[in-house]
LORO-168066 format. One record per residue (C-alpha): x, y, z. Coordinates in steps of 0.001 Angstrom, whole numbers, padded with zeros to 6 digits, always signed. Layout:
<pts>
XYZ...
</pts>
This chain:
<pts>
+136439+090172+085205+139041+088547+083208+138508+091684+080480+140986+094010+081911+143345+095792+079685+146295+097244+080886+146789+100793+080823+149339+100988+077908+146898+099124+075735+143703+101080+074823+141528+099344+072285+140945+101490+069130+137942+103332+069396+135811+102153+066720+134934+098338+067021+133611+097952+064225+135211+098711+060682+133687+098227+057484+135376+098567+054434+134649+100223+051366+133594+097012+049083+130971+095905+051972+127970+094487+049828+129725+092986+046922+132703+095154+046108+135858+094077+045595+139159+094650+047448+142766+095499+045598+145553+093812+046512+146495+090135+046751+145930+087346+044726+142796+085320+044426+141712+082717+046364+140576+079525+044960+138799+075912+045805+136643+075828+048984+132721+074542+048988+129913+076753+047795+127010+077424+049808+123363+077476+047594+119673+077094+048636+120031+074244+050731+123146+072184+050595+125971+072118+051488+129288+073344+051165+132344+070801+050029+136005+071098+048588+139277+072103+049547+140880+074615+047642+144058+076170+048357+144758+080037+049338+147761+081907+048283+150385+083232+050744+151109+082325+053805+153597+079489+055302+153011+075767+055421+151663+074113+058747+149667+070749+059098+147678+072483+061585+143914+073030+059813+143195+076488+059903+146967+077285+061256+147441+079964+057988+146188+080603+054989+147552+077725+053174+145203+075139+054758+142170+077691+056137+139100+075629+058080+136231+075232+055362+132828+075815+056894+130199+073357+055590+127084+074792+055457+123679+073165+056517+119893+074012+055842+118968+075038+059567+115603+075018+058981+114632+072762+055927+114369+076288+054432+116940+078514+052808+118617+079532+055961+121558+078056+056130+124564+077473+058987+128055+076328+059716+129679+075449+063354+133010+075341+064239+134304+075016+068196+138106+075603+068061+140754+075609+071037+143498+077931+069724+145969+077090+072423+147913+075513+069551+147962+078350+066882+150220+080715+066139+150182+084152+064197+150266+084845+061256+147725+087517+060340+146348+091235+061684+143590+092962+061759+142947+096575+061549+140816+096817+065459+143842+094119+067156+146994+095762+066689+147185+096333+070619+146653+093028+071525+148764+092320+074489+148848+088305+074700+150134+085828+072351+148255+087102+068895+147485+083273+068088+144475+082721+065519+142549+080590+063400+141955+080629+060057+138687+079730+058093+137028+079967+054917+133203+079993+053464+132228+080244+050176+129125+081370+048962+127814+080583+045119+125261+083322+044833+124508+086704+047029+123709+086336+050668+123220+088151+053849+126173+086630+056845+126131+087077+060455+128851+085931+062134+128807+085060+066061+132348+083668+067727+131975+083143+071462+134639+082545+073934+135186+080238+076813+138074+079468+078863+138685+082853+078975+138909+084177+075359+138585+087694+074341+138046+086963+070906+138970+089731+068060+137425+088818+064616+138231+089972+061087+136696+089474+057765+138530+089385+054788+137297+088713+050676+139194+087093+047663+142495+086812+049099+143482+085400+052717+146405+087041+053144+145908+090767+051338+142374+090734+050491+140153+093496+051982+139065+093865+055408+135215+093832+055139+135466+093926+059114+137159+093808+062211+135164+093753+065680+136847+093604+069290+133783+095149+071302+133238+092583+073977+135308+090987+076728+136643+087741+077760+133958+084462+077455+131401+087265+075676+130152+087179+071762+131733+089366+069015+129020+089329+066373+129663+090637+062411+126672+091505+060036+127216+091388+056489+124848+092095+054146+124581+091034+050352+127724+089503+050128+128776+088222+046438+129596+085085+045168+133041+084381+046416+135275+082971+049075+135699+084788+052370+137986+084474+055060+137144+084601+059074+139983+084871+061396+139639+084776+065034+142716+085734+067968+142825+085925+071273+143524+089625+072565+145649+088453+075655+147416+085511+077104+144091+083877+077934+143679+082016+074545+141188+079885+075531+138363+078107+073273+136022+079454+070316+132937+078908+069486+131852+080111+065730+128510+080227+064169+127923+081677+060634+124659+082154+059367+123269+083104+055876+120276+084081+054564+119092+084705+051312+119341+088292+050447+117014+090178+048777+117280+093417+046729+116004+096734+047573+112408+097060+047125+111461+099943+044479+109300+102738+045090+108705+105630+047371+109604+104691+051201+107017+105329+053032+104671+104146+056254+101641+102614+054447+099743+101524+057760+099871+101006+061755+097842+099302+064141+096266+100873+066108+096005+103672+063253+096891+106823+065032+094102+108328+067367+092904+104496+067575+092678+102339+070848+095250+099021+071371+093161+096574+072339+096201+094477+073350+098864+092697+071753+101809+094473+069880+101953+098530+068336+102619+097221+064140+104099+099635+061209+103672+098276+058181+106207+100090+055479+106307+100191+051755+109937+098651+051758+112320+096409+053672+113870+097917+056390+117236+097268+057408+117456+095484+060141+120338+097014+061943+118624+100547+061597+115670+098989+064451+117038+099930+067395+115771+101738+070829+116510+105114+069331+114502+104216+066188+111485+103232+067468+109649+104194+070413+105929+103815+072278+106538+106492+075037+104041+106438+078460+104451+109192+080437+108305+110189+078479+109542+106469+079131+109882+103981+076783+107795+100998+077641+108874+098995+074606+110782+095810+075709+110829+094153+072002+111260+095192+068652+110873+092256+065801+110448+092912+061831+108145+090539+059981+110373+087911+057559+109926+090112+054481+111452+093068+057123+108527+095183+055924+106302+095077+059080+107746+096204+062316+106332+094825+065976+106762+096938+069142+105699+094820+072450+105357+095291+075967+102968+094872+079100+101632+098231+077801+099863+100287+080205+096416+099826+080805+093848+102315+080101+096133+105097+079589+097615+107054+076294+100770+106424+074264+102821+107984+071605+104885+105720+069457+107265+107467+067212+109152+106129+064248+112112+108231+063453+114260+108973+060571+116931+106354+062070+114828+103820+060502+116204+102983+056942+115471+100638+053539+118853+100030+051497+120039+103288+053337+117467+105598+052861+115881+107452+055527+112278+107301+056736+110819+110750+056899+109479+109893+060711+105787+109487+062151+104013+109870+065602+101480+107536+066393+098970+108702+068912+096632+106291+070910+094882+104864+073585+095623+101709+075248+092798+099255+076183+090595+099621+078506+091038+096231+080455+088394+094188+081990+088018+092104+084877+088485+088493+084243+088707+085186+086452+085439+084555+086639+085158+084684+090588+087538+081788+090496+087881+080119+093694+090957+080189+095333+090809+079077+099212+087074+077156+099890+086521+075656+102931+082344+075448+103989+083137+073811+107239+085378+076786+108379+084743+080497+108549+087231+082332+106218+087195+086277+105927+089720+089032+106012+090958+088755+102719+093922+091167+102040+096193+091402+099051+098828+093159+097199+101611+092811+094820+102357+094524+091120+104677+093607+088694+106154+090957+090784+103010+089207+091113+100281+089150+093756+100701+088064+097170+097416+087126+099669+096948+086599+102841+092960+085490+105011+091715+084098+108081+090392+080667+108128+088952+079980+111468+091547+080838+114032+094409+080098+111401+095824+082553+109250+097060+081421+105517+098629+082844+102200+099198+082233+098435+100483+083810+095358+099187+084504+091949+101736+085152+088933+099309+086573+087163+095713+085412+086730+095697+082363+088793+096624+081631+092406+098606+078570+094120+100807+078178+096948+097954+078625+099623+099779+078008+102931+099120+077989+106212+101504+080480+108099+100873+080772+111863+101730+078552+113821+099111+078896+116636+095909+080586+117533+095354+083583+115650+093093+086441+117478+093411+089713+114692+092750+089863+111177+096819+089660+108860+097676+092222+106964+100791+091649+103794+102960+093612+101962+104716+093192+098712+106892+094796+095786+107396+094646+092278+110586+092441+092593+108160+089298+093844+108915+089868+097936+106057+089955+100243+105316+089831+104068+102712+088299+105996+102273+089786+109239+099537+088573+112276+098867+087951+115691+098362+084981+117527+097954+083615+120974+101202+082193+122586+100346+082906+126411+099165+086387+124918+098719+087925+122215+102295+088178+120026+102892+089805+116433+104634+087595+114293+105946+087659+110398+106497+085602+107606+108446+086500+104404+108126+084945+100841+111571+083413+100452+112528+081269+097724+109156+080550+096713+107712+079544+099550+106842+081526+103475+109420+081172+105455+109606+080254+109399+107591+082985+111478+109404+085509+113671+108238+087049+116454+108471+091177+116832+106688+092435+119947+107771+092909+123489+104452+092722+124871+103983+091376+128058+100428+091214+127711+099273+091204+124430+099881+093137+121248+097306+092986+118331+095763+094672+115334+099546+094448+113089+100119+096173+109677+102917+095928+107338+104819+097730+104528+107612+097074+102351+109555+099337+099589+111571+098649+096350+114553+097159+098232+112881+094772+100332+113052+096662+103713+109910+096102+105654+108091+098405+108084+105683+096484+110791+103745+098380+113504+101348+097433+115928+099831+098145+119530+100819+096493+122334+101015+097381+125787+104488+098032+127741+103838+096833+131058+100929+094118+132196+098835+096646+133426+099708+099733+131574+098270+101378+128254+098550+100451+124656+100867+102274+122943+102079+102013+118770+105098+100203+118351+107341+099642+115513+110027+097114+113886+111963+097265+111065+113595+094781+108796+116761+095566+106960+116906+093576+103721+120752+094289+103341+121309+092626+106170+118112+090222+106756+117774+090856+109720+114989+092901+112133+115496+095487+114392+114367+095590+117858+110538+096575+118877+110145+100087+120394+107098+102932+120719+106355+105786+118508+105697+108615+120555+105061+108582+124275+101470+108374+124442+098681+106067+124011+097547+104162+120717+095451+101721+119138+094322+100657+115839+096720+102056+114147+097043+102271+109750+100164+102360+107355+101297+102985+103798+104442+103102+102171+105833+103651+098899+108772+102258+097248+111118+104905+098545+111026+104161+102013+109092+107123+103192+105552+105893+104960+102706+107616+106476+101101+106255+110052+097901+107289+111798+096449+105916+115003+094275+106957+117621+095301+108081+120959+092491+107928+123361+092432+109151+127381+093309+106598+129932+090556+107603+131983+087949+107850+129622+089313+105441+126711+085900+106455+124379+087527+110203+124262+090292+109559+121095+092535+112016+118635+094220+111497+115397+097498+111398+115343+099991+111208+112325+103549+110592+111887+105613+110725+108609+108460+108399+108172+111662+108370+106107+114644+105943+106006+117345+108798+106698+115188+110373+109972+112871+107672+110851+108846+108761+112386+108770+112177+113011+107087+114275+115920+103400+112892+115769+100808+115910+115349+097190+116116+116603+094555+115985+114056+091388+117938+114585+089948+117933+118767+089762+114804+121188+086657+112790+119853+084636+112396+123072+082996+109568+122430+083591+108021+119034+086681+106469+117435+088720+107949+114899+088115+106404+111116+090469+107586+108321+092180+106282+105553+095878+106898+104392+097965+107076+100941+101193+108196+100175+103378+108066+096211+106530+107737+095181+107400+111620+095116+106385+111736+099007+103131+113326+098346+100725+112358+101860+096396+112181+102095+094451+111798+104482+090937+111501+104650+089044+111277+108153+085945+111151+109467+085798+113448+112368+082585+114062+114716+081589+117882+114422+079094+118150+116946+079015+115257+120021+076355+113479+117813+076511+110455+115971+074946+111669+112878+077068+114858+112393+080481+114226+110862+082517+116174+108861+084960+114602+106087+087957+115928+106487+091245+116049+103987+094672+117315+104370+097632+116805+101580+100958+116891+102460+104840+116275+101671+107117+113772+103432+110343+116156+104522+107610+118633+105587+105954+118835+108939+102930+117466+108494+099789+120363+108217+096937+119906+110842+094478+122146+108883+091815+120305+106746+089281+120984+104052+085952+119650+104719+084820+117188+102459+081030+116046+103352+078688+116724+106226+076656+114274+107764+076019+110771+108475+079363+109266+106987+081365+106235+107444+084503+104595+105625+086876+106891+104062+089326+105606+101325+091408+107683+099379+094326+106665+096660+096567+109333+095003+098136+108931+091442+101399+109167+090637+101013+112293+088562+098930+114561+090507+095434+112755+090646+093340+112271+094197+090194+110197+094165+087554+110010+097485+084805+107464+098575+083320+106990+101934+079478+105678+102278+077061+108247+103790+073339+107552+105057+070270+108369+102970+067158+107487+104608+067395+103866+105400+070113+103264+103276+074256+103409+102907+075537+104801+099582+078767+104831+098637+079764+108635+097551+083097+109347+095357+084786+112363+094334+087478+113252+092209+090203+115736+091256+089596+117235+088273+091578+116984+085166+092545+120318+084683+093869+120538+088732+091775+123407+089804+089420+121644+091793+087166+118147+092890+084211+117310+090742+080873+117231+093162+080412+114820+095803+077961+111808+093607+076407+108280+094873+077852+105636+092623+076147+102524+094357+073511+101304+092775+069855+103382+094332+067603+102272+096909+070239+099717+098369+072749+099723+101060+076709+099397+099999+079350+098346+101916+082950+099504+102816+084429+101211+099555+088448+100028+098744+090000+102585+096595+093490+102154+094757+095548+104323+092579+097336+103382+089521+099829+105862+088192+096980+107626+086363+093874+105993+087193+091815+104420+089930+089784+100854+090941+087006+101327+093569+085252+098312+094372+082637+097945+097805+080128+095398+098463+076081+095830+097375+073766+093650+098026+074828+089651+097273+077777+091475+094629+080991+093012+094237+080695+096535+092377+083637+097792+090763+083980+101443+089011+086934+102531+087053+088227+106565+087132+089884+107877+084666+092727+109839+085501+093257+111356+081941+089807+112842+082009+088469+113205+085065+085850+111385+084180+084501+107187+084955+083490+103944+083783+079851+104072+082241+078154+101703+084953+078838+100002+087729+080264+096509+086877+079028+093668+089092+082491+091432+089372+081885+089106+092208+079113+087506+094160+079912+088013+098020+081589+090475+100292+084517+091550+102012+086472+092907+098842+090539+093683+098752+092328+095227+096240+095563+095985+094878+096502+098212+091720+099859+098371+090359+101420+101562+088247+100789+100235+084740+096697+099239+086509+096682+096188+086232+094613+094606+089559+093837+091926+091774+090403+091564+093698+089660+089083+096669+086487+088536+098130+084800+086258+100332+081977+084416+098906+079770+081138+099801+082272+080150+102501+085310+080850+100049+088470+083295+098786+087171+083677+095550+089147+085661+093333+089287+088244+089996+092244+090108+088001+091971+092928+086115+093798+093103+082820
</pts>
């Protein structure tokens, strides 16, 4: 960066230096300077008066003989009014100095111009270089050469903005310098705005309303504080005024209204959650402090909108095995249509981009992965001789040529994929090592820093099939597969493996005893502190209408614990569990009642000393599908299929507690989900022959 100083030539440590007749005073010294245009409600400024001091030079703006006048313009057919000036100072010499440039260390060349303003008015001043200027501007009143310094910035670097804000200026002529700090003297470009200024508002200063009003609900849009005065504008900063989620500011932009009265706070605010905006004694009218306020509330609720949109249709081709994720970056999909697999991409409430991304026959359902920072990976498998695993990123905005991972000689299937903050992408799948030998779980990673992926190889030494990942943003993952007896391939056990970027898989551990004759069925979840769930359905007895739901917690660094608490008894299917970022775990797995599936959910309570009871939240006398269950950071979506609909129930996090009702937000089956922190979510489901698709916000 060209804004280097040399050692011997610190820059003072104040940038900016106002002096004591800011706002209308008057400086000593000097004598007066005279002629120059006026600047009023709308027109603009003329003449060409002459300033005392100084030498001679035909050079406009050279000294203070002949300083540039600034004509003024209405820029908005209103009372705002503006003068431009771009000037190449390569020609100028010095003449002048300002209090914050006596260590300048080039040529100490400036310019010289002059407004003039007829009544009172509030002036910002914005000189930006090019070329390589490091501009240093000064501000001085009355007289050019000795009148007072009003102000004197130098708090940016080469080809960067200096910026001066002067309020209530008097009538009078002013005089703007700008120099080049070093040798790179380069080209200016000077703006000066003014504004009508108004006077201080009388009265008390006080807050006279908010909205929401504190304890109220913000049913979108911005957080408002309406005062009883103008504020000064310089006094609304980040340390000012806050909306804190969880201790971190969330507020991205803070405007006042144009009587500077009303102050706007905005953000994507969290959804469903609780904030505290605070308004501190930094605030100020005409100097005066603000006394402070808290503003407690409760951000909206959301709802699900989209209105089952359809995003892939096709009715002469089968398409199912929606999957999705994505957050802030936007959502990223991925289906089956026929023996094809596609994708697409929704910034927000709509989707485009559908693609197809394999290349051949595909034989197993894809699976994706995304982050906030708008990457994402498809990842399938499709028939090239055998079975092979292949991938697809999202580069550039669109999927990019597929890459092959496995090393299968005869076949590999059943492929999932995740991806953290940096990009770095973690694919496993089964495949077997030899033609005639067993499956085993393999795994591939890509490296973002250096695009590339590394080579295919087992985890563990033993068997494995259908295998399930998660990841978090970190890095750090959490796998589970089943390892099942080469002579009697029913008989399977759990196994789990905990990953980290620094020590890759660890050890894999035995869950619960060999299964002898049913397959393992568990769900996964991991957050961004390393905390681990799992929730599987074991079989208790040898029967297929005894099962036990079982649920172990644990910490990535830490061997992973192979002793459970048991959940449910029974007939039970599907498990799905999602952990928030702050403690929370939520259940749901379906379990028979007479004829019927129900989908049961349970969740930790609020106060962290225990799981409310085990309650059907399907709709009665009616059999529900799979349940998908995501976490936000405080809060939870579960959606599962009933009847001809998609059911969707909303957990609170903050209270332990749910949405009234179960909200019908699609008509077919087959539902995915993905949540971000803030929880927002995106919802695909197949219905009448189509990707049909819903957003929460």
């Amino acid at each position: 960066m060209a804004a280097l100083r040399p050692a011997a030539a610190p820059r003072p440590a104040a940038a900016l230096r106002p002096a004591a007749g800011l706002g209308g005073g008057t400086a000593t010294g000097g004598g007066a300077a005279t002629g120059g245009g006026t600047a009023t409600g709308g027109g603009a400024a003329t003449g060409g008066g002459t300033a005392t001091g100084g030498g001679s030079g035909a050079l406009p703006g050279e000294n203070c003989v002949a300083p540039i006048q600034l004509a003024f313009s209405s820029a908005d057919g209103g009372s705002t009014l503006v003068a431009t000036r771009t000037i190449n100072l390569s020609p100028y010499q010095n003449d002048l100095t300002g209090s914050c440039n006596s260590t300048v260390t080039g040529p100490d060349v400036e310019a010289v111009m002059q407004i003039t303003l007829s009544e009172t008015r509030d002036v910002q001043i914005s000189v930006t270089g090019s070329n390589g200027l490091d501009a240093v501007v000064y501000v001085r009143q009355s007289s050019c050469m000795s009148g007072g310094q009003l102000a004197c910035v130098d708090a940016t670097y080469a080809n960067q903005t200096e910026t001066v804000t002067l309020n209530a200026l008097a009538p009078g002529a002013y005089f703007l310098v700008v120099e080049a700090y070093d040798s790179a003297v380069g080209v200016a470009d000077v703006r000066v705005t003014t504004t009508p200024y108004e006077a201080p508002d009388a009265g008390p200063f006080v807050l006279l309303a908010t909205n929401p009003p504190d304890g109220g609900v913000l049913d979108g849009g911005a957080v408002t504080a309406t005062f009883s005065r103008a504020l000064d504008s310089a006094t609304v900063t980040a340390n000012s005024a806050t909306c804190n989620w969880r201790s971190t500011d969330v507020v991205t932009n803070r405007t006042l209204s144009p009587d500077r009265k009303t102050l706007s706070l905005t953000s994507a605010f969290p959804l469903w959650s609780s904030m505290t905006c605070s308004l501190t004694s930094a605030l100020q009218s005409n100097g005066e402090s603000f006394t402070g306020a808290n503003i407690f509330m409760n951000t909206r609720a959301g709802a699900w909108v989209g209105d089952n949109a359809v995003f892939f249709g096709d009715i002469s081709v089968l398409v199912d095995n929606p999957k999705v994720a994505g957050g802030a970056g936007g959502y990223f999909a991925t289906w089956s249509r026929g023996n094809t697999v596609r994708a697409g991409h929704s910034a927000g409430t709509t989707w485009t981009d559908d693609a197809q991304v394999s290349t051949a026959l595909a034989t197993t359902a894809p699976d994706i992965a995304a982050n906030d920072s708008g990457r994402a990976v498809v990842i399938w498998a499709q028939n090239q001789t055998s079975d092979r695993i292949f991938v697809s990123r999202w580069v550039n905005f669109a999927w990019n040529t597929p890459v092959r991972l496995d090393t299968a000689t005869n076949g590999a299937g059943r492929p999932h994929v995740t991806m953290d903050a940096a990009g770095n992408i973690l694919a496993v799948w089964e495949q077997r090592a030899t033609t005639t030998g067993p499956l085993q779980i393999h795994y591939a990673r890509f490296d973002a820093a250096t695009s590339s992926w590394s080579a295919a190889q087992p985890i563990g030494t033993g068997t494995g099939r259908i295998s399930r990942i998660v990841g978090n943003s970190n890095g750090d993952a959490i796998i589970g597969w089943e390892q099942y007896d080469v002579v009697n391939p029913n008989a399977t056990t759990l196994m789990i493996s905990l990953y980290t970027r620094a020590g890759g898989f660890t050890t894999p551990v035995a869950i619960g005893a060999q299964q002898p004759t049913y397959g393992q069925n568990f769900a996964l979840d991991i957050t961004e502190s390393g905390k681990v769930a799992l929730l599987a359905n074991q079989n208790a007895t040898s029967t297929n209408t005894n099962f036990e739901l079982r649920q172990i917690i644990g910490q990535v660094g830490q061997p992973f614990p192979t002793t459970w608490t048991v959940v449910d008894t029974g007939n039970l299917a599907a498990p799905a569990i999602a952990l928030g970022e702050y403690g929370q775990t939520w259940r749901a797995w379906l379990k028979q009642n007479g004829t019927n599936f129900e989908v049961i959910a349970s969740n930790e309570l609020s106060s962290g000393s225990g799981y409310s009871t085990p309650t059907r939240v399907s709709l009665a006398n009616s059999s529900a599908g799979s349940p998908v269950l995501r976490a936000s950071d405080e809060h939870a979506h579960l959606v599962f299929p009933q009847g001809t609909s998609v059911r969707s129930i909303r957990f609170n996090g903050l209270t332990g507690g749910r949405s009234l009702g179960v909200d019908a937000v699609g008509d077919g089956g087959e539902p995915a989900l993905a949540v971000d922190r803030a929880g927002r979510a995106s919802l695909l489901f197949v219905g009448s022959s189509a990707i049909r698709a819903n957003h929460y916000r």
